[in-house]
TORTORMI-47963 format. One record per residue: residue number from 1; residue in three letters; x, y, z of N, C-alpha, C in turn. Coordinates in pm, whole numbers. Example, Ala and Ser with C-alpha at 12.3 -4.5 7.8 and 13.67 -1.06 7.14 Angstrom:
{1; ALA; {1319; -569; 780}; {1230; -450; 780}; {1320; -330; 780}}
{2; SER; {1285; -225; 708}; {1367; -106; 714}; {1290; 3; 787}}
! end
This chain:
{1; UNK; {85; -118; 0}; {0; 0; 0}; {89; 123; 0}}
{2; UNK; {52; 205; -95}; {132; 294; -95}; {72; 452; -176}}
{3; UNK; {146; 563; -182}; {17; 671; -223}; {1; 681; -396}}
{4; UNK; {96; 549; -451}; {93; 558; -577}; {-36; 479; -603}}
{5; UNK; {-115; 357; -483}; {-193; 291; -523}; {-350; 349; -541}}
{6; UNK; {-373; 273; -670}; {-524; 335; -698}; {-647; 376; -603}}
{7; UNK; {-619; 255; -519}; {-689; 269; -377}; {-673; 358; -302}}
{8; UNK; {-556; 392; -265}; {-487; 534; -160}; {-586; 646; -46}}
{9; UNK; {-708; 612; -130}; {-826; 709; -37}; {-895; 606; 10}}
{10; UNK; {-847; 481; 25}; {-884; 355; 147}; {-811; 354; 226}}
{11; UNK; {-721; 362; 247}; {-605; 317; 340}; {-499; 474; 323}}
{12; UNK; {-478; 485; 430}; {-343; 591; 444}; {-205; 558; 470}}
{13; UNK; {-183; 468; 400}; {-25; 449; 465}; {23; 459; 583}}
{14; UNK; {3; 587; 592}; {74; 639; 772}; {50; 623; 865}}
{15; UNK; {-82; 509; 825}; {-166; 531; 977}; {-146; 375; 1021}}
{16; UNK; {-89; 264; 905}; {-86; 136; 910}; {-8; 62; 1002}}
{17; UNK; {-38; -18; 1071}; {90; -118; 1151}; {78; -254; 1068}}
{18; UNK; {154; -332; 1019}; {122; -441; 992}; {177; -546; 1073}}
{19; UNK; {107; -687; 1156}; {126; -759; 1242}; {221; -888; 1148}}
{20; UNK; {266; -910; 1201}; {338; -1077; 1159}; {314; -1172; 1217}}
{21; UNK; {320; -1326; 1158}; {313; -1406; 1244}; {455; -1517; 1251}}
{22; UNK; {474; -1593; 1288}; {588; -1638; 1306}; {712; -1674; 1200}}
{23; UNK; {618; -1693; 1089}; {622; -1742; 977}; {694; -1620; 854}}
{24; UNK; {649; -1507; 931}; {747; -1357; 876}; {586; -1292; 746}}
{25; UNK; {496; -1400; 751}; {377; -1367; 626}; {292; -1213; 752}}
{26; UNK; {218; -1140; 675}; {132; -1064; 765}; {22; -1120; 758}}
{27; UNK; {-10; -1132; 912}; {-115; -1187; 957}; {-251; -1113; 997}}
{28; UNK; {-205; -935; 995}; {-337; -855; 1016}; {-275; -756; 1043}}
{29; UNK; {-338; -601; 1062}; {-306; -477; 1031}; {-414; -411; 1128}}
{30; UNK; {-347; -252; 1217}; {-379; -194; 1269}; {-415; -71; 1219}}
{31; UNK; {-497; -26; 1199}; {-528; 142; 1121}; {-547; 198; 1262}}
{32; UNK; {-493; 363; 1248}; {-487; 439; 1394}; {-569; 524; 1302}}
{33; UNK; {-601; 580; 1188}; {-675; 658; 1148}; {-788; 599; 1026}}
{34; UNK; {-911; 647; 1080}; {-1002; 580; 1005}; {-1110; 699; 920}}
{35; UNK; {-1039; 782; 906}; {-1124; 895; 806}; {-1034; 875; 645}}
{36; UNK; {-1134; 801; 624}; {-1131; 692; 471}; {-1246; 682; 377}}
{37; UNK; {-1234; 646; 268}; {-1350; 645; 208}; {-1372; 472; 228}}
{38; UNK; {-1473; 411; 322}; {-1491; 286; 293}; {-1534; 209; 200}}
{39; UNK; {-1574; 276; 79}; {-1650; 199; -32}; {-1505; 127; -21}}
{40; UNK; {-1397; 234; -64}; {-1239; 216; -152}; {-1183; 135; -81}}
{41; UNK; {-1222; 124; 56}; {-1136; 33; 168}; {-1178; -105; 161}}
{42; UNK; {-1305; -140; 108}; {-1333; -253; 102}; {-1288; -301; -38}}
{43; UNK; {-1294; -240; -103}; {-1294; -299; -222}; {-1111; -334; -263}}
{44; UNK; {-1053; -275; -201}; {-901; -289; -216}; {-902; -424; -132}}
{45; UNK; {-943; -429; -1}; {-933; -567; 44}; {-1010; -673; -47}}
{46; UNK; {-1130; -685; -95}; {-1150; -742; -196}; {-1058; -812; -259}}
{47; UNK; {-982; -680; -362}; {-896; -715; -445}; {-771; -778; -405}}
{48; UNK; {-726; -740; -290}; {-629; -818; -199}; {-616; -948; -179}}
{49; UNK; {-763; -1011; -173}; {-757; -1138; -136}; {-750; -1204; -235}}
{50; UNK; {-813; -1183; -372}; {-832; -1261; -487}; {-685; -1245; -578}}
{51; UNK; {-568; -1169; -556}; {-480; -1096; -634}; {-357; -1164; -574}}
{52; UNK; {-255; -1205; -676}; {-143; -1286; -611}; {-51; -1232; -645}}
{53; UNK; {-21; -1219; -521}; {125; -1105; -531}; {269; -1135; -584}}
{54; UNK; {281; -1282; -581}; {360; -1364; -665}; {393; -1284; -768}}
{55; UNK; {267; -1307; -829}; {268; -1271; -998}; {274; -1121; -1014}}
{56; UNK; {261; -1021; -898}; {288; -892; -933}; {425; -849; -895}}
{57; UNK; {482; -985; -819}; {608; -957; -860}; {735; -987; -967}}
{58; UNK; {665; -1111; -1043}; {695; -1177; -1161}; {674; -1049; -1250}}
{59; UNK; {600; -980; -1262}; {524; -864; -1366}; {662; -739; -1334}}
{60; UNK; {680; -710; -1197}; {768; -631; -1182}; {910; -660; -1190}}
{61; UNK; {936; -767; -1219}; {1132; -831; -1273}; {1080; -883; -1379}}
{62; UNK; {966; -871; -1457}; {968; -820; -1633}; {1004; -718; -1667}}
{63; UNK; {1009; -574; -1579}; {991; -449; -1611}; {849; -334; -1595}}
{64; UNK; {794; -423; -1561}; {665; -341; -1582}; {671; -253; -1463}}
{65; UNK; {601; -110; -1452}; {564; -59; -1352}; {474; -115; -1282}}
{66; UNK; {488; -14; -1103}; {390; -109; -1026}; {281; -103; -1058}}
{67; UNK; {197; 50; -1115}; {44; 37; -1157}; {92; -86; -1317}}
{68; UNK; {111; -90; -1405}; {141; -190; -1504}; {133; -292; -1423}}
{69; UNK; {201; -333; -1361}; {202; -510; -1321}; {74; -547; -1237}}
{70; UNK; {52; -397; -1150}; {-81; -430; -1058}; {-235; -427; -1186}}
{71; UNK; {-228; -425; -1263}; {-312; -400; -1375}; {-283; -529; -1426}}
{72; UNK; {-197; -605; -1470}; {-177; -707; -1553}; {-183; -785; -1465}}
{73; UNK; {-184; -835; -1314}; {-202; -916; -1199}; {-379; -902; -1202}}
{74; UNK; {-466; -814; -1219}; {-600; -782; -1244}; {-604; -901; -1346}}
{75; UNK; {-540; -870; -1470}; {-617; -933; -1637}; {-626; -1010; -1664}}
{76; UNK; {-457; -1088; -1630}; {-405; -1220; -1659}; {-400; -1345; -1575}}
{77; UNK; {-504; -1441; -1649}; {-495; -1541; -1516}; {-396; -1648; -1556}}
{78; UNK; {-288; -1675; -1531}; {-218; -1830; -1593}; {-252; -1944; -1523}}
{79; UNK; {-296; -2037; -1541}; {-260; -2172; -1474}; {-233; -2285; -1553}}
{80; UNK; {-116; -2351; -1457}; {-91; -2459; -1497}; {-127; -2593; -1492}}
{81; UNK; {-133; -2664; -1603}; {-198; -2778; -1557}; {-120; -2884; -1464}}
{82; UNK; {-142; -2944; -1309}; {-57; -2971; -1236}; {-35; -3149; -1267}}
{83; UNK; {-126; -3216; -1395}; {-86; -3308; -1410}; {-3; -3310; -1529}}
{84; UNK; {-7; -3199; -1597}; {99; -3201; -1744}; {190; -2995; -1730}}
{85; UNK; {300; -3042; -1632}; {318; -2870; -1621}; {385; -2828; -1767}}
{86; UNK; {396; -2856; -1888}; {419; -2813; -1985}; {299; -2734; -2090}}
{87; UNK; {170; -2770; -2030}; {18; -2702; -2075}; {18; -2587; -1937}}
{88; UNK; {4; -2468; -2025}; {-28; -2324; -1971}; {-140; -2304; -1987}}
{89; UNK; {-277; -2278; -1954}; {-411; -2188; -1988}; {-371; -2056; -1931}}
{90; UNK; {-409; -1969; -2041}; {-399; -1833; -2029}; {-553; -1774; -2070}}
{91; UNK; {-576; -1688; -1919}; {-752; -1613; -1957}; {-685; -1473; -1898}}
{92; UNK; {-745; -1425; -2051}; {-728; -1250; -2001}; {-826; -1168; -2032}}
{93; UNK; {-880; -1055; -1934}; {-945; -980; -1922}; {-1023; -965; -1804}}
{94; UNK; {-1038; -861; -1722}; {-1082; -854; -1591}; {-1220; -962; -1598}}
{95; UNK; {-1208; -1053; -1460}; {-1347; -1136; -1462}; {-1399; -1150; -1326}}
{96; UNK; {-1361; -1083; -1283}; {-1426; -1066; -1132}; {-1477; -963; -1143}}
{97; UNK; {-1588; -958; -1222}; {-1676; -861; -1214}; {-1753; -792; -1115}}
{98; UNK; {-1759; -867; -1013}; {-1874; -872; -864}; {-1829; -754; -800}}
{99; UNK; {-1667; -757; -801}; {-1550; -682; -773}; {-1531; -518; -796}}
{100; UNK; {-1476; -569; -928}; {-1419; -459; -1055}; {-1468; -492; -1184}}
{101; UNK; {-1493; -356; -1230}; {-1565; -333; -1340}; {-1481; -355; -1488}}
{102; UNK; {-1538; -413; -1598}; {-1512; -474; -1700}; {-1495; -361; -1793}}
{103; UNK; {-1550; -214; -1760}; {-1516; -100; -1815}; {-1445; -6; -1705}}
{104; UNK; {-1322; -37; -1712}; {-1248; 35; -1641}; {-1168; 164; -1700}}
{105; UNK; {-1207; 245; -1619}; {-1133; 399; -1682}; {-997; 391; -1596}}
{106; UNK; {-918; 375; -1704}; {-779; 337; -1684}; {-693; 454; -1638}}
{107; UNK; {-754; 585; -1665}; {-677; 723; -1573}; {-727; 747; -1471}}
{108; UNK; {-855; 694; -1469}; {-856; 714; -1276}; {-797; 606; -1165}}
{109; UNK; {-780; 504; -1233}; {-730; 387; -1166}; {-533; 389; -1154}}
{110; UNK; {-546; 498; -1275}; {-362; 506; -1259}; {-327; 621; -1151}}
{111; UNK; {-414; 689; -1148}; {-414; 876; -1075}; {-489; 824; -923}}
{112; UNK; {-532; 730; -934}; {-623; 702; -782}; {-728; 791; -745}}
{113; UNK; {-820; 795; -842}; {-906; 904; -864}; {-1041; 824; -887}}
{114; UNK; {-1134; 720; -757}; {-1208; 623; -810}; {-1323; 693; -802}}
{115; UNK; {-1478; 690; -843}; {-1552; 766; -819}; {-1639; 765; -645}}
{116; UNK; {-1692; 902; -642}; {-1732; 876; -494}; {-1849; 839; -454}}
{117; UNK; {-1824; 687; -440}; {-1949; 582; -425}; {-2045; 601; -262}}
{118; UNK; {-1924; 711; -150}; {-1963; 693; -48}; {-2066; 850; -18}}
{119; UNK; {-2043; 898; -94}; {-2105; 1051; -107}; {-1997; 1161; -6}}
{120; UNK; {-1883; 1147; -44}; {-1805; 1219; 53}; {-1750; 1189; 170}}
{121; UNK; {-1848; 1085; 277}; {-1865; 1048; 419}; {-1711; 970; 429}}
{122; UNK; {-1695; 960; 529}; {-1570; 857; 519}; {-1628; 761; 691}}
{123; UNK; {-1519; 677; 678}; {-1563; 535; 794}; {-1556; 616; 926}}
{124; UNK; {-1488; 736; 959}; {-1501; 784; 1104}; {-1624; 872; 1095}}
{125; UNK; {-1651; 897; 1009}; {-1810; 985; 1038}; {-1898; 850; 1004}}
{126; UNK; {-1917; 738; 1011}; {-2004; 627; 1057}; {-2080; 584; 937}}
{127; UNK; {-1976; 655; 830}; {-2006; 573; 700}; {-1984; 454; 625}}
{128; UNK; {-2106; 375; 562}; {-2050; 195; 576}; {-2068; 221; 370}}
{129; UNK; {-1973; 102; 355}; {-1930; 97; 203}; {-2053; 87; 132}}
{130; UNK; {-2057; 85; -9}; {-2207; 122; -105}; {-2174; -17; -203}}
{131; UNK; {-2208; -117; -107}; {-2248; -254; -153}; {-2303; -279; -307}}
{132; UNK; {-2391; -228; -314}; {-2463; -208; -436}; {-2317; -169; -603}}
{133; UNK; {-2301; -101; -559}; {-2174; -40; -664}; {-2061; -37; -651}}
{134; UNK; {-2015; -98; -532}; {-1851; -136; -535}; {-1805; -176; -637}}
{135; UNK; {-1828; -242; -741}; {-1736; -291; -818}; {-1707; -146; -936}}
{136; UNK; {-1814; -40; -916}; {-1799; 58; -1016}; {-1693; 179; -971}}
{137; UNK; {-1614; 143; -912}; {-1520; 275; -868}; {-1430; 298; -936}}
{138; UNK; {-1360; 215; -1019}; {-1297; 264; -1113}; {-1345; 295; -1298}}
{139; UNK; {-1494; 257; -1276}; {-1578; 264; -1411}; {-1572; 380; -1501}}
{140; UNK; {-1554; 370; -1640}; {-1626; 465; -1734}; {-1773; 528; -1706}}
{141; UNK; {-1730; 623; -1690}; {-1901; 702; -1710}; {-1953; 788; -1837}}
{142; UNK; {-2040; 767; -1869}; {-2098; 801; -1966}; {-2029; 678; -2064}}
{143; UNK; {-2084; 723; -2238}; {-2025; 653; -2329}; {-1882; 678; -2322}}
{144; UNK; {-1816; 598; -2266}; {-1653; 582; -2326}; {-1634; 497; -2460}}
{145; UNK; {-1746; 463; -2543}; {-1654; 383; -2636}; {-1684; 226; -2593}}
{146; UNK; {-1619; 114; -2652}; {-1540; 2; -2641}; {-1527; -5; -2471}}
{147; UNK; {-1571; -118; -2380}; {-1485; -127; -2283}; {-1365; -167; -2239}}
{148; UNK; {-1274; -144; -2196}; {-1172; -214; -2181}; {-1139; -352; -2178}}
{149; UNK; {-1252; -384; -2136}; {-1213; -566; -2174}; {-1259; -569; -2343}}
{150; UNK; {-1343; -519; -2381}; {-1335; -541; -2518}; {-1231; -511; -2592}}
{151; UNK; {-1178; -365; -2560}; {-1079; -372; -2648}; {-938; -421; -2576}}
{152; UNK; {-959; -474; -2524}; {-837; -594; -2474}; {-868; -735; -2548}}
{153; UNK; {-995; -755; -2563}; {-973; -876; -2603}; {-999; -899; -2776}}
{154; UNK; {-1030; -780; -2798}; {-981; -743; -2989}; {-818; -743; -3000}}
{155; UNK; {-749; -626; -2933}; {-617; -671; -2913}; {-514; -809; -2938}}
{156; UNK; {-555; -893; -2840}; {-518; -1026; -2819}; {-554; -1133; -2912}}
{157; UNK; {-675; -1063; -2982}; {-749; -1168; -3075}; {-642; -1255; -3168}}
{158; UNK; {-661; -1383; -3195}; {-631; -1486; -3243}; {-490; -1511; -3232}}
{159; UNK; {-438; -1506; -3083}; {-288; -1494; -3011}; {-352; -1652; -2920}}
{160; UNK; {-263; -1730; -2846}; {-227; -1826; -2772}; {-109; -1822; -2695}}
{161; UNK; {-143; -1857; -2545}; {-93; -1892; -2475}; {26; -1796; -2410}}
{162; UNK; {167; -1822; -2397}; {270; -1687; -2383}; {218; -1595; -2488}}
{163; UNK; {220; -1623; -2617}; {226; -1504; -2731}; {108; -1330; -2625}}
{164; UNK; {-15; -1459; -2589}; {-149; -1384; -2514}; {-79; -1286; -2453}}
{165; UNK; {-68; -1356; -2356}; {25; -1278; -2182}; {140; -1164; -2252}}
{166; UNK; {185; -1189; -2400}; {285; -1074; -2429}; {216; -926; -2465}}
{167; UNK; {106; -995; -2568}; {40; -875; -2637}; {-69; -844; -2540}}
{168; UNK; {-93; -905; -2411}; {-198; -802; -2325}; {-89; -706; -2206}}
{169; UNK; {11; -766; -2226}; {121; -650; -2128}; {133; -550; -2234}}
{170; UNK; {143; -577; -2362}; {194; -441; -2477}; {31; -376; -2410}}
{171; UNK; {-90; -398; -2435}; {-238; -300; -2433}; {-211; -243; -2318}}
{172; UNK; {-168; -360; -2197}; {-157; -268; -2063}; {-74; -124; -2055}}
{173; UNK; {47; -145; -2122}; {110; -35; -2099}; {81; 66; -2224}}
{174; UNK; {16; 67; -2313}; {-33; 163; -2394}; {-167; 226; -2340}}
{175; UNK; {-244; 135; -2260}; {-344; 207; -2142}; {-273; 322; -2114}}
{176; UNK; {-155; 260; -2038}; {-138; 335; -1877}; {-62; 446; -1949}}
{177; UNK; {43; 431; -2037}; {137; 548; -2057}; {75; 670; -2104}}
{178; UNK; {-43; 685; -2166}; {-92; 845; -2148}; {-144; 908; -2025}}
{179; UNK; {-160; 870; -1910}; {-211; 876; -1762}; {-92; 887; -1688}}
{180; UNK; {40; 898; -1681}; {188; 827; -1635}; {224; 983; -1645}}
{181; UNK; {299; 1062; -1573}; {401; 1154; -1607}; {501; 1121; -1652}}
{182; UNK; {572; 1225; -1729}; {693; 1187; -1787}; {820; 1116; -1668}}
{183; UNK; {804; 1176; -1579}; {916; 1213; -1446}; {896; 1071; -1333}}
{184; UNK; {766; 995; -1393}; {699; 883; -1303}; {767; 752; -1411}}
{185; UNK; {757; 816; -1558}; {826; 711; -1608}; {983; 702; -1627}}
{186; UNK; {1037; 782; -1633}; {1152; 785; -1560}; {1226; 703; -1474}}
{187; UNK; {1162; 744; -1402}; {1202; 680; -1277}; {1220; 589; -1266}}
! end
């Protein structure tokens, strides 16, 4: 968690303790400040649990940036088959819909700019998350066009397997790099 993450108006960084358990894994977390937007707070844990950090670190010793890899850890599902590990299935395009939205506006999700599902309120003024539309916080509004999973999966069209996973990291980062400062890519 950090103030580059899309989430960032869930969680404050500064306010976090994170607990360990013997094992060195974190086992649970202390917030000292709770004036947050909870829609954003839940829904990052959401995404927390279903999201393998493995692979967003595999994504990041490819090169990718952290919003890039945390975006392509979203898209790309690999698994292997554990009775033949030489067969890869590769599914791409956001599918936890329940979640996150299948039309995702990709500059508010890079800028951490999700919409305000809670009407302003945050969790210390005794505001509870907006169940109903969590998964729309990073959504297109109005006509945008094509949704992002569509035109992700025109993109990718008639690709297999690695080739997939190459040409949906090329869409990812042609998303993200008009949303990116020059001085962020840099870096």
């Amino acid at each position: 968690m950090s103030d580059k993450s899309p989430w960032r108006k869930g969680l404050r960084p500064d306010s976090i303790e994170f607990t360990e358990g013997s094992d060195g894994r974190i086992k649970g977390m202390v917030m000292t400040e709770t004036d947050v937007d909870p829609t954003v707070m839940v829904n990052l844990f959401q995404k927390m649990r279903s999201m393998s950090a493995d692979r967003w670190v595999e994504y990041l010793d490819q090169g990718l940036s952290e919003i890039e890899a945390l975006l392509a850890t979203l898209c790309i599902n690999k698994t292997i088959d554990w009775r033949d590990k030489s067969k890869v299935y590769v599914n791409v395009g956001i599918t936890d819909t329940y979640t996150f939205t299948a039309n995702l506006d990709v500059g508010a999700f890079v800028n951490g700019t999700p919409r305000d599902l809670s009407s302003g309120r945050t969790w210390r003024d005794g505001d509870d998350y907006n169940r109903p539309e969590i998964q729309d916080l990073f959504m297109v509004v109005g006509d945008g066009g094509p949704s992002f999973n569509s035109r992700l999966q025109e993109y990718i069209k008639g690709t297999s397997g690695e080739e997939t996973v190459a040409k949906a990291i090329e869409f990812i980062r042609a998303e993200v790099a008009p949303h990116v400062s020059t001085e962020k890519v840099a870096a």
